[in-house]
C-alpha positions as CSV (number, residue, x, y, z in Angstrom):
1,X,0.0,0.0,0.0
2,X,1.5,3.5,-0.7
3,X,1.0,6.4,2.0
4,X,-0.2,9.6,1.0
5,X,2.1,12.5,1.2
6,X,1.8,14.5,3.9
7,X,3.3,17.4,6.5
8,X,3.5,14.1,8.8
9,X,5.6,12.2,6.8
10,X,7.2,13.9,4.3
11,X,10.1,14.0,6.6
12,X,10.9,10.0,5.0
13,X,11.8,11.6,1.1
14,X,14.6,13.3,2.6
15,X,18.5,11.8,2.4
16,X,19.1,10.4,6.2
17,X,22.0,12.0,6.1
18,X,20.9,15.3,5.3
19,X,22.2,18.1,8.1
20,X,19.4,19.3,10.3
21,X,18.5,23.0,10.0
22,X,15.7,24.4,12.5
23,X,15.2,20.9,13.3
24,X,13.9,20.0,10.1
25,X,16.2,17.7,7.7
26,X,17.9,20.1,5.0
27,X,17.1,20.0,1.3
28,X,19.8,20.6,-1.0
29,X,19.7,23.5,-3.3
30,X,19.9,22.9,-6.9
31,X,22.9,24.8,-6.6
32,X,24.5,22.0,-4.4
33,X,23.0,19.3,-6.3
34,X,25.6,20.2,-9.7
35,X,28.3,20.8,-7.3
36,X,27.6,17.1,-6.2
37,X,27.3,16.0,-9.1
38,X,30.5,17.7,-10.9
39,X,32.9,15.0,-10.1
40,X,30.5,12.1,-10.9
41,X,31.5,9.3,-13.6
42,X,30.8,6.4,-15.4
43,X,32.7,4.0,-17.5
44,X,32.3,0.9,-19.0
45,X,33.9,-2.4,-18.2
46,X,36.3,-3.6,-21.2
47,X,33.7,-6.4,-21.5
48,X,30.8,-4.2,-22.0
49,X,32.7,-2.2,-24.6
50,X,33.7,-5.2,-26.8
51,X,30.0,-6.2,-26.2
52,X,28.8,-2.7,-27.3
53,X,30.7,-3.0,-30.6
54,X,30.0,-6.6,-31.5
55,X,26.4,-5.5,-31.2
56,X,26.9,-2.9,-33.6
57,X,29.1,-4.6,-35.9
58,X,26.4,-7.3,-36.4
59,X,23.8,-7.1,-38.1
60,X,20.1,-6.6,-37.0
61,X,18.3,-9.6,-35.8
62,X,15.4,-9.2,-38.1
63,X,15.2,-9.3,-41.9
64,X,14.9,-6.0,-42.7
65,X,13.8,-6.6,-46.3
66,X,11.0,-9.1,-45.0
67,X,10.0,-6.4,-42.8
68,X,9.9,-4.0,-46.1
69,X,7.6,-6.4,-47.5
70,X,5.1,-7.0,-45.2
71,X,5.0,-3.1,-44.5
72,X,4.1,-2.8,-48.2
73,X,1.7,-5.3,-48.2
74,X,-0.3,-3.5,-45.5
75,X,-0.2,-0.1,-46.9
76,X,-1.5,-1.6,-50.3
77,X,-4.0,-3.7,-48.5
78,X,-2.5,-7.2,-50.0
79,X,-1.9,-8.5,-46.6
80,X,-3.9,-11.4,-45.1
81,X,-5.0,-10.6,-41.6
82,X,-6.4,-13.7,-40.2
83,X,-8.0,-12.6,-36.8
84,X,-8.7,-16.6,-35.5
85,X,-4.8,-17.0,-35.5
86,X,-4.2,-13.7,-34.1
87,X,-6.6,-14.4,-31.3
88,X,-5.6,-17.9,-30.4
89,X,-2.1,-16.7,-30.4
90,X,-3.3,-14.3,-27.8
91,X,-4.9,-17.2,-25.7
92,X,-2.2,-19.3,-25.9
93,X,0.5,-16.7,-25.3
94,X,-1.7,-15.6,-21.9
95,X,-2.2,-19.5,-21.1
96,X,1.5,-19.5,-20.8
97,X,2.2,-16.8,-18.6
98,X,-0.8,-18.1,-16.3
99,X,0.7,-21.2,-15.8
């Protein structure tokens, strides 16, 4: 269940390590906030960058000039759309997560 926000507990967003001020927990100006932020940094392992590049290197896990067809088949109106295969797929696809 999610409490409401309110003057009673509103006290719980705040850091826990946030200085007191007027007995009340501080909040940081924005000010502060890029100041804090200034030094931060993020790199990535040298696994994730040789995964990043074989990703791109490969290519895309779909047949693109399928795709191209079928697209063209829709916007021309030469595409079958059989709605009893949709549907089961539907039902069995939710049997499946039901289970």
């Amino acid at each position: 269940m999610v409490d409401p926000i309110s003057s009673g507990n509103i006290s719980r967003l705040r850091p826990a390590d946030a200085p007191a001020r007027n007995g009340q927990a501080a909040t940081p100006t924005p000010a502060a906030d890029k100041a804090a932020g200034a030094n931060d940094a993020a790199s990535l392992s040298d696994a994730a960058t040789k995964a990043v590049s074989t990703l791109a290197a490969a290519p895309p896990p779909f047949d693109a000039s399928h795709v191209a067809r079928i697209k063209a088949a829709i916007e021309s109106g030469d595409y079958p759309v059989n709605a009893e295969r949709i549907a089961d797929s539907f039902f069995r696809d939710f049997a499946a997560l039901t289970e």
